[in-house]
C-alpha positions in Angstrom: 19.1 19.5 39.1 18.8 23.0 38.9 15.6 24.6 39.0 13.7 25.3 35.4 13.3 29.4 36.8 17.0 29.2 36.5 17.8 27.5 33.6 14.6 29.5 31.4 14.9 32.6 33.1 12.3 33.8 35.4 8.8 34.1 33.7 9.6 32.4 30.6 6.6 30.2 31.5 3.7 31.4 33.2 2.9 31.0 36.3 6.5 29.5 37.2 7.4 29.5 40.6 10.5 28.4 43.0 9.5 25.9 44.9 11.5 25.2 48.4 12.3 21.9 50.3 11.8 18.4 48.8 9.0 19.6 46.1 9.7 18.4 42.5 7.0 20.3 41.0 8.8 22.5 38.3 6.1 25.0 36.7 2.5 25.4 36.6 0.5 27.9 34.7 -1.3 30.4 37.0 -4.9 30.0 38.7 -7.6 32.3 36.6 -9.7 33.1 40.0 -12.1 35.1 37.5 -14.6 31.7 37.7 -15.4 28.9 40.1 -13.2 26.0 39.9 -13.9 23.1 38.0 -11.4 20.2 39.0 -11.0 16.6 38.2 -11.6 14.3 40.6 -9.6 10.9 41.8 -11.3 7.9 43.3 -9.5 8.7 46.6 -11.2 12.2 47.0 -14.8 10.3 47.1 -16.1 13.2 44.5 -16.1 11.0 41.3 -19.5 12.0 39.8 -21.4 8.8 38.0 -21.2 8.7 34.4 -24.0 8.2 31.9 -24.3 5.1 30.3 -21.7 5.5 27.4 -22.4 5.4 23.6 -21.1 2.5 22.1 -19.2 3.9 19.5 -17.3 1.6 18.6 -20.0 -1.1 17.4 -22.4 1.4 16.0 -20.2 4.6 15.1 -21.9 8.0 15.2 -23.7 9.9 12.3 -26.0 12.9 11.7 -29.4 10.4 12.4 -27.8 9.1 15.9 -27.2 12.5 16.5 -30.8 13.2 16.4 -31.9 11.1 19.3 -28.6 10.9 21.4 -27.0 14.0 23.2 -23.5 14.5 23.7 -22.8 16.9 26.8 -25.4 14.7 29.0 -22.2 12.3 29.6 -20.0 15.4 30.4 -18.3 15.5 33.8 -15.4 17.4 36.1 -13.2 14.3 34.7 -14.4 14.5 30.7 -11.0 15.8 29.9 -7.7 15.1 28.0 -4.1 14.6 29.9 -1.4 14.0 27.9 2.1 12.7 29.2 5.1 14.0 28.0 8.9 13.7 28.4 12.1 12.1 27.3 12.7 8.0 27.1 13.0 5.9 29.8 11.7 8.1 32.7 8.7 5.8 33.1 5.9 7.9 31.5 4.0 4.7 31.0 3.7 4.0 34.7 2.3 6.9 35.4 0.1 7.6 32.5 -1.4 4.2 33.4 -1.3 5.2 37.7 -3.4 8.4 36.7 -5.6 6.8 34.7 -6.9 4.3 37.4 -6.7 6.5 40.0 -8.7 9.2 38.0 -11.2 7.1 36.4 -9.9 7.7 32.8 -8.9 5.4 29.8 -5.4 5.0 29.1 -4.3 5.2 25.9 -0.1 3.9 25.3 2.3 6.0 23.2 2.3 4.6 19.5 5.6 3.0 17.9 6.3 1.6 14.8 4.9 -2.2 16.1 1.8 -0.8 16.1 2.0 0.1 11.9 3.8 -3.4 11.3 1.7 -5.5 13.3 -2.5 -5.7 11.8 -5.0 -6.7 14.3 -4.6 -10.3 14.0 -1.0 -10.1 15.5 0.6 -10.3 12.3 3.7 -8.4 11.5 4.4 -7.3 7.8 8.0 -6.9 8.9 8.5 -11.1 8.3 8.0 -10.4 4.7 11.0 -8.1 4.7 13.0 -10.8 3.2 10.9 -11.0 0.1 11.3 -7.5 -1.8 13.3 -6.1 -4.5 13.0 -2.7 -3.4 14.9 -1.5 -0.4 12.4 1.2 0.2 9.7 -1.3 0.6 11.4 -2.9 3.7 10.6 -1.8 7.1 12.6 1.1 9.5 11.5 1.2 12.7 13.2 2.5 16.0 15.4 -0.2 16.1 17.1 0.6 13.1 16.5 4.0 13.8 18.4 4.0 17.0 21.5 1.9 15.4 21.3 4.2 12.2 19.2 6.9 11.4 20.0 7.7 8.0 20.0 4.3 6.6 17.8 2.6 4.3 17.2 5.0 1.6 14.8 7.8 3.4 13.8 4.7 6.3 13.8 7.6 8.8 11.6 10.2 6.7 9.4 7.5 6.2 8.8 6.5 10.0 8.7 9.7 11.0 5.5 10.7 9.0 4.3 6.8 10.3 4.6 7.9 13.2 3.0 11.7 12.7 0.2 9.5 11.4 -0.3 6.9 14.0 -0.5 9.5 16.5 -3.1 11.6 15.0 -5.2 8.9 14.5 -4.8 7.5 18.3 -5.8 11.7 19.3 -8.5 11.2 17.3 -9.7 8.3 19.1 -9.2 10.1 22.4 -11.5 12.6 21.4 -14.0 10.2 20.0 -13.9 8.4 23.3 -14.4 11.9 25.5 -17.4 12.5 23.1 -19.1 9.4 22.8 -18.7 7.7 26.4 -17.8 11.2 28.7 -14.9 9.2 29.9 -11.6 11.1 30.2 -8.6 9.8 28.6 -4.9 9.9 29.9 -2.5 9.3 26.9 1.6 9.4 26.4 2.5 12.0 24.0 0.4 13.8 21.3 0.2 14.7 18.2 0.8 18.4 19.2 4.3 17.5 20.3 5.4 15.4 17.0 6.9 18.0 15.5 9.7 18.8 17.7 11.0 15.4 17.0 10.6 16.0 12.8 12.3 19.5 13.7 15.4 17.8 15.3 15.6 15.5 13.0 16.0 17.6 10.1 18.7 19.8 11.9 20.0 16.6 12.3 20.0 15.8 8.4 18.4 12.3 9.2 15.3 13.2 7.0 15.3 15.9 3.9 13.6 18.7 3.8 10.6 18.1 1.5 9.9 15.6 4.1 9.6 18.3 7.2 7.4 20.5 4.5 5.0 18.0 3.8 4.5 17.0 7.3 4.4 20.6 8.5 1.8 20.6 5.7 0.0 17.9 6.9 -0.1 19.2 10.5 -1.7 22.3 9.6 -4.3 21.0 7.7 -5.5 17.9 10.3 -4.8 19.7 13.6 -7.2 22.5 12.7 -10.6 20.7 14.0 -9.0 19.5 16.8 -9.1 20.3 20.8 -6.1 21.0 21.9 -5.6 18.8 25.5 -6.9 20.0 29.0 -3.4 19.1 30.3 0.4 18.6 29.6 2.1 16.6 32.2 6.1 17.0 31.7 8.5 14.8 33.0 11.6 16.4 33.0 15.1 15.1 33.7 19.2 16.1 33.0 20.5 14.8 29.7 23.2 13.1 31.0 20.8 11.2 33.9 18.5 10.2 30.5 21.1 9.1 28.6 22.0 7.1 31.8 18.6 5.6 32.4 18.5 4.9 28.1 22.1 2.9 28.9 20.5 1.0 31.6 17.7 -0.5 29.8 19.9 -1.2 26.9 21.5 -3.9 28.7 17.9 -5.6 29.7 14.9 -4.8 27.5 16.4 -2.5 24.8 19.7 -4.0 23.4 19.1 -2.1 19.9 19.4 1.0 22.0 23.5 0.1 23.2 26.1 2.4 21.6 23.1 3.7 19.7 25.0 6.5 17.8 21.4 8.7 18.3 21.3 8.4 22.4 24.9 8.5 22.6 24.8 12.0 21.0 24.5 14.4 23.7 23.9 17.4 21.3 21.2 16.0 19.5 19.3 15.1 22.9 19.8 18.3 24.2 18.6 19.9 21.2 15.4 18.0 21.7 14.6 18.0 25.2 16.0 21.2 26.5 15.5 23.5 23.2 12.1 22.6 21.0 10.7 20.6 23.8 10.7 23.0 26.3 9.6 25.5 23.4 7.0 23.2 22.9 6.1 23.8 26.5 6.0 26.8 26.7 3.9 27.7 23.8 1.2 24.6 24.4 1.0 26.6 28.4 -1.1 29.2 26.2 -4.2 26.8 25.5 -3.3 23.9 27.9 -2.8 23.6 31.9 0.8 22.1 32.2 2.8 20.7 35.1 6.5 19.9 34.8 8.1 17.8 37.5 11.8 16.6 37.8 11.3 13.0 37.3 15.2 12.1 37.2 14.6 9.2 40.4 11.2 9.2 39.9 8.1 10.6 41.7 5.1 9.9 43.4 1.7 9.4 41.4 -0.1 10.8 44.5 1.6 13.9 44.4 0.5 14.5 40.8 -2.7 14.0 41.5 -2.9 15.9 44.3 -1.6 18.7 41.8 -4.0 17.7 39.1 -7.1 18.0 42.2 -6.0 21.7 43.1 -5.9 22.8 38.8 -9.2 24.9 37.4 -9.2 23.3 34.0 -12.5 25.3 32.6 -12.4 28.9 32.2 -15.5 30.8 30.4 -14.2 33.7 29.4 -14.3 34.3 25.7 -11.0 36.1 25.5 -8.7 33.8 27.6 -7.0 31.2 25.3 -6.9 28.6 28.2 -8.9 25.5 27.6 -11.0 27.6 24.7 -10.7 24.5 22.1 -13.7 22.7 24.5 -15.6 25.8 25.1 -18.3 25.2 21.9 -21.1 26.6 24.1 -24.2 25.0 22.6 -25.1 21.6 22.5 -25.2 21.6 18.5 -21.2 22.3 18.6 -21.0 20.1 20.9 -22.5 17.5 18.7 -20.6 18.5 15.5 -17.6 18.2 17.1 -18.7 14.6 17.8 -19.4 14.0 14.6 -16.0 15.1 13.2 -14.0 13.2 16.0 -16.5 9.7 15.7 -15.5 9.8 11.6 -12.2 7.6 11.4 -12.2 8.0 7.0 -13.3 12.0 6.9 -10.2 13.1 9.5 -8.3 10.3 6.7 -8.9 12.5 4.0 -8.5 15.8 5.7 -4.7 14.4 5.6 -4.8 14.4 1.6 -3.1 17.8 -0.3 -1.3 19.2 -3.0 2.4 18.5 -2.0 4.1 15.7 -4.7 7.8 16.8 -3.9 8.4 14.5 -1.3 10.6 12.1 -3.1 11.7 10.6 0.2 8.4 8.9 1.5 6.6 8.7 -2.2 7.5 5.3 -3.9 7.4 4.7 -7.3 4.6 3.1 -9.2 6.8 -0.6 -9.3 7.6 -0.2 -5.5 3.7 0.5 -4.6 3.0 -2.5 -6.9 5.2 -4.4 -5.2 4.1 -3.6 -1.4 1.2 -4.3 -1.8 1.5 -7.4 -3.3 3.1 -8.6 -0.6 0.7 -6.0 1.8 -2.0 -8.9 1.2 -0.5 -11.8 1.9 -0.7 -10.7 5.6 -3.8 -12.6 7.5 -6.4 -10.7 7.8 -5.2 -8.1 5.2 -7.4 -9.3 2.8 -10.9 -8.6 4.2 -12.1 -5.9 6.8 -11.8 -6.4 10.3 -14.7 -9.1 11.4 -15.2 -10.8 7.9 -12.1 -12.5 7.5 -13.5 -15.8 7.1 -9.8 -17.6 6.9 -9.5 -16.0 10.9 -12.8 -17.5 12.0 -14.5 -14.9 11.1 -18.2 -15.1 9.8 -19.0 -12.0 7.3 -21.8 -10.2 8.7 -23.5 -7.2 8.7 -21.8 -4.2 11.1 -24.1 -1.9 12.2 -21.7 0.7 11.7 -21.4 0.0 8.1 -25.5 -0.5 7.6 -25.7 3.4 9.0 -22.8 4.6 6.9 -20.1 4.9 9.8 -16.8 4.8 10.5 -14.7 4.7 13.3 -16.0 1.8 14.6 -13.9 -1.0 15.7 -13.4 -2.4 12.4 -12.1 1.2 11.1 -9.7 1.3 14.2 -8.2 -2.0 13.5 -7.9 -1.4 10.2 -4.2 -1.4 9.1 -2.3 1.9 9.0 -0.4 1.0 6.1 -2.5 1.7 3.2 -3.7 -1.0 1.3 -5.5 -0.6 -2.1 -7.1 -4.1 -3.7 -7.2 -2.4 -7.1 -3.3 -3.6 -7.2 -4.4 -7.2 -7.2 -5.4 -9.9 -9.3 -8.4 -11.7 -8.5 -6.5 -14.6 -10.5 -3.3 -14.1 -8.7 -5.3 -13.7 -5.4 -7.4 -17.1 -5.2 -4.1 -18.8 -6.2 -2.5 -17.1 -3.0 -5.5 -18.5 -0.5 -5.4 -21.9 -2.0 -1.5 -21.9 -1.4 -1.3 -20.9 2.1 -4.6 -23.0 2.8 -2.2 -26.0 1.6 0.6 -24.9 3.6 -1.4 -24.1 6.8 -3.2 -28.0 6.5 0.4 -29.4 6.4 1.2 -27.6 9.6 3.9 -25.1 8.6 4.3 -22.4 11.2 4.6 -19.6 8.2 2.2 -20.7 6.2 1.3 -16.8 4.5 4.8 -15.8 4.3 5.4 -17.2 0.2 
C-alpha cells in the first residue's frame, strides 16, 4: 500500500511522517513539547494509577444535590480519556477496540447497528411484527436491506440513517457519562463525530433525499455543541479493493446479506467514503483530537498501538492550542456541570428537538404513527419502564434515580430508542392486549405477544 504522505500530499495532516522498514504506523499529529507529558498508561507498563471508588450512576443518576456532596475530578486519572476506533468494515476494529480496552484498563463500548434500535432490553425484536402493518414505512430497514438495496422501502435508508445518527449520540453520551461519573476511560468503535461522512455519501449517492441530510446536519449542530470532542482517533486504514475483498470473505460465513451487495460491490461509492470524506474527516478531527492511522490491510499488532498510544501527550494547557481543549474546563464547577449535562439521558433528548418539519422522508403521517405504535406496545416490556414490568418478573419499585429526579440511569439507558408515546393507546384496547397474550403464553405458544 502506498504510503498516506504520498497519496495526501506531504503535510496534508499534521505531524505526518514517512516511516521506513516494517512500521504500519501511517500519521500522527505532532508532540506539543510546550508541557510535561501526560500519557495513558497499560497494565503492562505497571503505571496504572488506582481509581476512586466510582459513582454509581447508573442506579442513582446524578443531579444538582449529588453534586453537592460528590466531586467529579477526584476520580480523574492519566487513563480518564476517550479513544474512539475508526475505519472501514471488516478490518477487525472490534478486536482491537476490545484488546485496548483490557490492556488499558478502559470500558469498551461496541459500534451501534440497527439490532440495537429493533431489539428492547428484554431481547425482543420489533422487527417480528413486520408482518402485521399496513404501512410500508412502518416496517423495518436495517443494514441488511440496506446492503441488498439501498433505496428501497419508501425512504428505509433516510430513516436508518438518522436511527443510526441517533443511536450513536446517545452511546457518546454514555461514554462521557461514564468518564465523569466513575473516572474510567472508555474505548469505543466509531462516533458520533464521524456519522456524517456516511449521511454525506449517501446523499451523493441519491440513497436518502436531501431534506433528510438538512435535518440531520441540523440535528448535529444543535446536540454536538455541549459535547467533548474525543482524546483520540484510532484509524484503521486499508485499499478499497483489499476491503471489498475482506467484505466478500465474510459474506460467504457470517454476512450472507452482504454477497453481491450492489453497495460493497460499488467501488466508487467506497472510495468516495473511505478515501474522500473519511480521510477529510481525519484530517479536520487532528485539529482537536490526537489521531493515529495504521495500514490495517493484514492486520496489526495491539501491542504496537499501545506502545503508540504510551508515547502520545494527550493534555495540553495552553489556552490557545485547540488540541484536547473540549476537557480543559479548569475549575472543578465546570467540571461538575459538564457532569451534569452528560449524566442527563432526557435533557441531551430534547436538545435533539427543532424547527425543521420538511423532512417528508423520516416524518410519518398521523395514521402511520398511530399504527406503530400500536403495534410498538405489544412488544414485552414495551409497556412499562425498565424494572417495573411486572409481566417480565419484574416487581414495580421505587428507583432511586427516579425519587431524586434523574435520568440516565439504567432504566433510561435501556429504554427503547424508538419512541414510544402511551397517549396513542387505549386503556380499553390495552387490558384486552395483556389478557390475550397472558392466554396465549399459558397455552405455551412460542409468540405469544406477536397478535
Amino acid at each position: 500500500m502506498a504510503a498516506l504522505a504520498s497519496r495526501l500530499g506531504h503535510g496534508s495532516l499534521p505531524g505526518l511522517a514517512a516511516l521506513k522498514g516494517s512500521a504500519k504506523l501511517l500519521a500522527v499529529t505532532p508532540y506539543n513539547n510546550k508541557v510535561s507529558k501526560a500519557n495513558i498508561y497499560s497494565k503492562t507498563s505497571g503505571m496504572l494509577e488506582e481509581r476512586v471508588k466510582p459513582w454509581n450512576y447508573e442506579k442513582w443518576g446524578f443531579n444538582h444535590f449529588m453534586a453537592l456532596w460528590d466531586g467529579t475530578t477526584k476520580r480523574f486519572n492519566d487513563n480518564s480519556k476517550l479513544i474512539c476506533i475508526e475505519g472501514p468494515p471488516a478490518l477487525d476494529k472490534t478486536k482491537l477496540a476490545e484488546e485496548l480496552a483490557d490492556e488499558l484498563d478502559m470500558k469498551y463500548i461496541p459500534g451501534v447497528s440497527m439490532e440495537d434500535f429493533y431489539i428492547n432490553a428484554y431481547g425482543f425484536d420489533i422487527r417480528e411484527l413486520d408482518h402485521l402493518y399496513k404501512y410500508p414505512r412502518n416496517v423495518s430497514f436495517d443494514e441488511k436491506k440496506f446492503a441488498q438495496n439501498p433505496t428501497g422501502q419508501e425512504g428505509g435508508c433516510d430513516r436508518m440513517v438518522l436511527s443510526l445518527f441517533y443511536l450513536r449520540f446517545r452511546k457518546y453520551v454514555e461514554a462521557l457519562s461514564h468518564i465523569f461519573n466513575t473516572g474510567q476511560g472508555v474505548v469505543m468503535e466509531k462516533s458520533v463525530y464521524s456519522d456524517y461522512v456516511f449521511v454525506d455519501a449517501a446523499y451523493k449517492m441519491g440513497w436518502i433525499d436531501r431534506t433528510t441530510r438538512i435535518l440531520i446536519n441540523k440535528m448535529k449542530v444543535q446536540m454536538l455543541a455541549p459535547m467533548l470532542r474525543p482524546h483520540l482517533v484510532i484509524y484503521l486504514d486499508a485499499p478499497v479493493d483489499v476491503v471489498q475483498s475482506k467484505i466478500r470473505a465474510r459474506a460467504a460465513t457470517t454476512h450472507p446479506w452482504e454477497k453481491n451487495s450492489p453497495v460493497f460491490e460499488n467501488t466508487a461509492y467506497l472510495d468516495m467514503l473511505y478515501e474522500d470524506k473519511y480521510k477529510s474527516y481525519i484530517k479536520a478531527a487532528s485539529i482537536n483530537s490526537r489521531v493515529l492511522m495504521y495500514d490495517w490491510s493484514e492486520g496489526g499488532d495491539t501491542e504496537v498501538v499501545v506502545e503508540d498510544i504510551e508515547r502520545l501527550n494527550l493534555d495540553y494547557f495552553d489556552k490557545y492550542d485547540p488540541l484536547c481543549k473540549d476537557w480543559r474546563l479548569h475549575k472543578e464547577e465546570n467540571y461538575t456541570r459538564k457532569r451534569l449535562e452528560v449524566s442527563s439521558a432526557q435533557w441531551n433528548i430534547r436538545n435533539s428537538v427543532l424547527d425543521y418539519y420538511d423532512c417528508h422522508k423520516v416524518d410519518k403521517t398521523p395514521d402511520e404513527s398511530i399504527e406503530f405504535q400500536m403495534q410498538a406496545f405489544k412488544v414485552p416490556g414495551n409497556r412499562f419502564a425498565w424494572g417495573q414490568n411486572v409481566e417480565m418478573g419484574e416487581s414495580i419499585a421505587l428507583r432511586l434515580g427516579s425519587f431524586f429526579g434523574n435520568s440516565n440511569t439504567e432504566a433510561d439507558m435501556k429504554s427503547p430508542y424508538y419512541h414510544l408515546d402511551a397517549s396513542f393507546i387505549d386503556n380499553d384496547v390495552f387490558e384486552e392486549w395483556r389478557k390475550m397474550s397472558k392466554e396465549k403464553k399459558a397455552s405455551g405458544q412460542e409468540k405469544w405477544w406477536q397478535f
